[in-house]
C-alpha positions as CSV (number, residue, x, y, z in Angstrom):
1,X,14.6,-23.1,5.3
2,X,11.5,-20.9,4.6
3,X,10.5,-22.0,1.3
4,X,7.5,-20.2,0.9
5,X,9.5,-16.7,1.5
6,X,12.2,-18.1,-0.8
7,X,10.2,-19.2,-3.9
8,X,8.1,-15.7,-3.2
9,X,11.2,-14.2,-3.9
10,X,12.2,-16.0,-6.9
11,X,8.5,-15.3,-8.4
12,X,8.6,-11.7,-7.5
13,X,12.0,-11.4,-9.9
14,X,13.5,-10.3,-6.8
15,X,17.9,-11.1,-5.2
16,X,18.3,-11.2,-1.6
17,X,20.4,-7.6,-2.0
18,X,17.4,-6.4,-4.4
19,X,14.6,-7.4,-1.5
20,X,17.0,-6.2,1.2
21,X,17.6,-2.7,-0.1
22,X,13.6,-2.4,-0.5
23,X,12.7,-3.5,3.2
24,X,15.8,-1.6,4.3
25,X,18.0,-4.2,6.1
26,X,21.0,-6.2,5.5
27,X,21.2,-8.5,2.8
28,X,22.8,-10.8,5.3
29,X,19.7,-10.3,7.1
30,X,17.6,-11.4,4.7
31,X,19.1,-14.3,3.9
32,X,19.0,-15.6,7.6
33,X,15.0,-15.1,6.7
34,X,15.4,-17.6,3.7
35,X,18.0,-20.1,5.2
36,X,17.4,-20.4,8.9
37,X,13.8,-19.3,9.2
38,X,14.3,-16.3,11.4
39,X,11.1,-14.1,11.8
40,X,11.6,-10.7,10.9
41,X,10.2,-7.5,13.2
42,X,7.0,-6.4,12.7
43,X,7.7,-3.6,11.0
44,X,9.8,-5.4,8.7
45,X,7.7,-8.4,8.0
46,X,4.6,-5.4,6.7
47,X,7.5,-4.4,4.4
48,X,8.5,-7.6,3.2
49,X,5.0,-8.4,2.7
50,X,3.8,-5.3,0.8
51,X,7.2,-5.5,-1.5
52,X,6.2,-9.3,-2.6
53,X,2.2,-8.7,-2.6
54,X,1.9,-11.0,-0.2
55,X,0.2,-11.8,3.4
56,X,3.5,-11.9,5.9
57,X,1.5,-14.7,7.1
58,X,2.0,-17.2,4.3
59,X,6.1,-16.7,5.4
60,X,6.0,-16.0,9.3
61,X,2.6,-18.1,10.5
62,X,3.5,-18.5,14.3
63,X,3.1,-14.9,15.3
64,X,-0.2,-14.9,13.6
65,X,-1.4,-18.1,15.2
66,X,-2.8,-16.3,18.4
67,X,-4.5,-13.4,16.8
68,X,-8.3,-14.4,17.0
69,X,-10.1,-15.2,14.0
70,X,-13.2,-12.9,14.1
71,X,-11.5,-9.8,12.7
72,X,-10.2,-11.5,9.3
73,X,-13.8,-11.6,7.6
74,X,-13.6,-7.8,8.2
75,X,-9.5,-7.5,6.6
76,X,-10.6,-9.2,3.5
77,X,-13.7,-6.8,3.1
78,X,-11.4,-4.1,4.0
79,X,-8.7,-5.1,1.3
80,X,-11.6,-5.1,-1.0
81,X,-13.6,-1.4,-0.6
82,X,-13.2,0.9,-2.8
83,X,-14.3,3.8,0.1
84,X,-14.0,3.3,3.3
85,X,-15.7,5.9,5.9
86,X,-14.2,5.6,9.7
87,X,-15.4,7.0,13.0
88,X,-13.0,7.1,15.8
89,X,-13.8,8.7,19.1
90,X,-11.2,7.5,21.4
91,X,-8.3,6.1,19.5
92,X,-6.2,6.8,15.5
93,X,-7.8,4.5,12.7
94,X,-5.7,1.2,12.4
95,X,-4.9,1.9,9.3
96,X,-3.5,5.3,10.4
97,X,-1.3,4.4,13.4
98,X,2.1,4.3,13.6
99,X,4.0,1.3,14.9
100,X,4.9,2.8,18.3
101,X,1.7,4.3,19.1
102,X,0.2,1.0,17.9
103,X,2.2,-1.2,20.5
104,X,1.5,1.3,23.3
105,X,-2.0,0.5,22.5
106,X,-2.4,-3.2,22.5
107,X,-0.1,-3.2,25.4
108,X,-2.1,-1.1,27.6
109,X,-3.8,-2.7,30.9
110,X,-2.0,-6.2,30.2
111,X,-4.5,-7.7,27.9
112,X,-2.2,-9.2,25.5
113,X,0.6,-10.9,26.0
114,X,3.8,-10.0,24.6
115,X,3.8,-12.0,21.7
116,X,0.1,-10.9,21.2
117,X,0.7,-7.6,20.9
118,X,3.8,-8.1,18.3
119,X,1.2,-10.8,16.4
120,X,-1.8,-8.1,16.3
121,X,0.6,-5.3,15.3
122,X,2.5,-7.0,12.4
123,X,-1.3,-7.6,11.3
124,X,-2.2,-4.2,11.6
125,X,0.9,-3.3,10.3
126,X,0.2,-5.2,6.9
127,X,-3.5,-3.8,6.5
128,X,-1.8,-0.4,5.9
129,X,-0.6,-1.3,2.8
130,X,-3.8,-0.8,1.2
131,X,-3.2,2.8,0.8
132,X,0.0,2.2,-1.0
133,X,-1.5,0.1,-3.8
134,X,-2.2,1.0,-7.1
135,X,-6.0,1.6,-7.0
136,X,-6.4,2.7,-3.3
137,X,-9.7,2.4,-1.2
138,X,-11.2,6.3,-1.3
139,X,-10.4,7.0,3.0
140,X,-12.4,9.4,4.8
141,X,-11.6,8.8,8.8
142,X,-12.8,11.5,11.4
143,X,-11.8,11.7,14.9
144,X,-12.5,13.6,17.9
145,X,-9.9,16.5,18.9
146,X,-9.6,14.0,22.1
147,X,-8.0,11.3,20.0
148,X,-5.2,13.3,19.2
149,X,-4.3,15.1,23.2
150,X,-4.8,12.0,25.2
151,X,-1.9,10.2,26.2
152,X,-0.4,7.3,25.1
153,X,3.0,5.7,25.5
154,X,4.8,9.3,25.8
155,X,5.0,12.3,24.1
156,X,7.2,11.2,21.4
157,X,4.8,8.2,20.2
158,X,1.9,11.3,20.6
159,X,4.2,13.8,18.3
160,X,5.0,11.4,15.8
161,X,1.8,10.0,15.3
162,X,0.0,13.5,14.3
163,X,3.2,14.0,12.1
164,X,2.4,10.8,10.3
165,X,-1.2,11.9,10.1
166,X,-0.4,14.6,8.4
167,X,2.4,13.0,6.2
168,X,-0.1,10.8,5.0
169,X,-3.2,13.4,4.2
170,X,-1.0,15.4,2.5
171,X,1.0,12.4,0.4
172,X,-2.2,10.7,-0.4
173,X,-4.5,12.7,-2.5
174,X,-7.1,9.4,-1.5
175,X,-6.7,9.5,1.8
176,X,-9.1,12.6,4.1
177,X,-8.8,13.3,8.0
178,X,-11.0,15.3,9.6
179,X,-10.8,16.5,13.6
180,X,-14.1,17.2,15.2
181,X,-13.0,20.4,17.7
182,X,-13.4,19.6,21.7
183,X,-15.4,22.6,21.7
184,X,-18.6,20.4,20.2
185,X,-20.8,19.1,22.5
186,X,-22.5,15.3,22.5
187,X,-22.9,14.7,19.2
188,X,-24.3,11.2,17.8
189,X,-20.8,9.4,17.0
190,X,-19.7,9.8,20.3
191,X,-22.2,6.0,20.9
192,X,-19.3,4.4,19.6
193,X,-16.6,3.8,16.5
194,X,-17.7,2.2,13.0
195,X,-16.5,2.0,9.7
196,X,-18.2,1.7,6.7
197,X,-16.9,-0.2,3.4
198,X,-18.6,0.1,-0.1
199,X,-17.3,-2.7,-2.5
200,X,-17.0,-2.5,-6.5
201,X,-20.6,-3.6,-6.8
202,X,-21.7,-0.8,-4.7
203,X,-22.6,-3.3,-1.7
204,X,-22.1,-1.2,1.5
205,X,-21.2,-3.0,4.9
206,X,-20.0,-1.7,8.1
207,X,-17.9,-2.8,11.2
208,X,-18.8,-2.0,14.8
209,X,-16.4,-2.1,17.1
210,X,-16.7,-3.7,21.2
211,X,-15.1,-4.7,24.0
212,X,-14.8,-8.1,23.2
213,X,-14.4,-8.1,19.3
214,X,-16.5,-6.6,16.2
215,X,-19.4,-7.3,14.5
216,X,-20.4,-7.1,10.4
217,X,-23.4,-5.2,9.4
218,X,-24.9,-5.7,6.0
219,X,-28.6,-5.3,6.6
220,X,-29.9,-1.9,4.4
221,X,-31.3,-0.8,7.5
222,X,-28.6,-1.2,9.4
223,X,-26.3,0.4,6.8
224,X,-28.5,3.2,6.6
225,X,-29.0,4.4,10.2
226,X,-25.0,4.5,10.0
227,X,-24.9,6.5,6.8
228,X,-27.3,8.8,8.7
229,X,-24.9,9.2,11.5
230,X,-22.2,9.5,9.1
231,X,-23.4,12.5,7.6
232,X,-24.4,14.0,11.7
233,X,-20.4,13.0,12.7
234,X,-19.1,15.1,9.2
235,X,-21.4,17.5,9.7
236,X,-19.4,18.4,13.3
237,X,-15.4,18.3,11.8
238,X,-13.6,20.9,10.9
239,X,-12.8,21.1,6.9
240,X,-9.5,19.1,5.4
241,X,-7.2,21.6,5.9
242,X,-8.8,23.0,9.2
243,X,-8.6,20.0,10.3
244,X,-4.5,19.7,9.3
245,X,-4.2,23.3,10.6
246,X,-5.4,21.7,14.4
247,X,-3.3,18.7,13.4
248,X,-0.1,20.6,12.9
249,X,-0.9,22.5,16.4
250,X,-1.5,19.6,18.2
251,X,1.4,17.9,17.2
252,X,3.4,21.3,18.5
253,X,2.1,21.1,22.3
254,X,3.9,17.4,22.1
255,X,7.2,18.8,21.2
């Protein structure tokens, strides 16, 4: 019996039928959740999560157990920002990716094992949800034109995930992507991805990514060389609906 999925049922004033037909899955399904502890897919554990409020980890903890700890002090800032401002040369934001193109990702070069990659991307699945809440985080992520023609997976997972970009620019009013052309030369973001979270106090930290794992910035000085290059990276992308208008195209050469 999962108990703590069955009493987060019972607080959320939610049925079996009422939680299935939100998550979209069998009732029967869910009740094998409840009764025989059966841990959901990725994709529906996010759902499950985000339609009780919860972490899917307080239900499902054993695909969570191998996901290393030093990106969770980052998750909880995230959760928290009211703005966040993210740089992406290389790759789509986390909280921008679609499942598929997510798993092609993390399983790319054999890093992660199997159940790794399912653990990471159920997590990644579930930070999405902060766009979805009630008072979203302001999102500004820009991304070189490279990000979006590079392989990865196939040209189906490519396709749909500049579809979902721009299902999820234009459905969320708080939510801005930006393409910097591949006719820019070097410019100063191309050193590497960050993000950079301001809080309800107006306390600004940042996240730089690496090879190994990511590190937190709060140091003003820090914080404010970043802002600087910020403002450079912006200063490079196309407009919001230029930047849609390559978007759309892009998405075309994949069909």
């Amino acid at each position: 019996m999962n108990e703590a999925l069955r009493i987060a049922i019972a607080q959320a004033g939610e049925t079996a039928e009422s939680l299935a037909l939100r998550v979209n899955v069998d009732p029967k399904t869910v009740g094998r959740w409840v009764s025989e502890d059966r841990i959901p897919h990725p994709r529906s554990r996010a759902a499950v999560a985000k339609a009780l409020g919860r972490d899917p980890a307080e239900f499902w903890p054993a695909p969570f157990r191998r996901r290393t700890g030093w990106f969770r002090p980052w998750q909880q800032i995230e959760a928290q920002a009211t703005a966040l401002r993210s740089y992406q040369p290389l790759a789509v934001p986390g909280l921008l990716q679609t499942e598929e193109y997510a798993r092609e990702m993390l399983r790319v070069g054999a890093v992660h094992t199997p159940d790794e990659v399912e653990a990471i991307l159920a997590d990644r699945l579930a930070r999405q949800s902060i766009l979805a809440r009630d008072r979203p985080p302001y999102l500004v992520a820009v991304m070189d034109e490279v990000v979006l023609r590079r392989l990865l997976g196939d040209r189906t997972v490519m396709r749909d995930q500049a579809l979902h970009l721009i299902e999820i620019a234009r459905r969320h009013p708080h939510v801005q992507i930006r393409v910097i052309p591949s006719t820019v030369p070097w410019h100063t973001g191309l050193s590497g991805s960050f993000v950079l979270a301001r809080l309800a106090d107006a306390t600004e930290l940042a996240y730089v990514d690496g090879q190994l794992r990511g590190d937190i910035y709060a140091d003003p000085a820090d914080i404010a060389t970043l802002g600087r290059r910020w403002d450079s990276i912006c200063g490079e992308s196309l407009t919001r609906q230029a930047s849609l208008d390559l978007i759309e195209e892009v998405a075309r050469t994949w069909s």
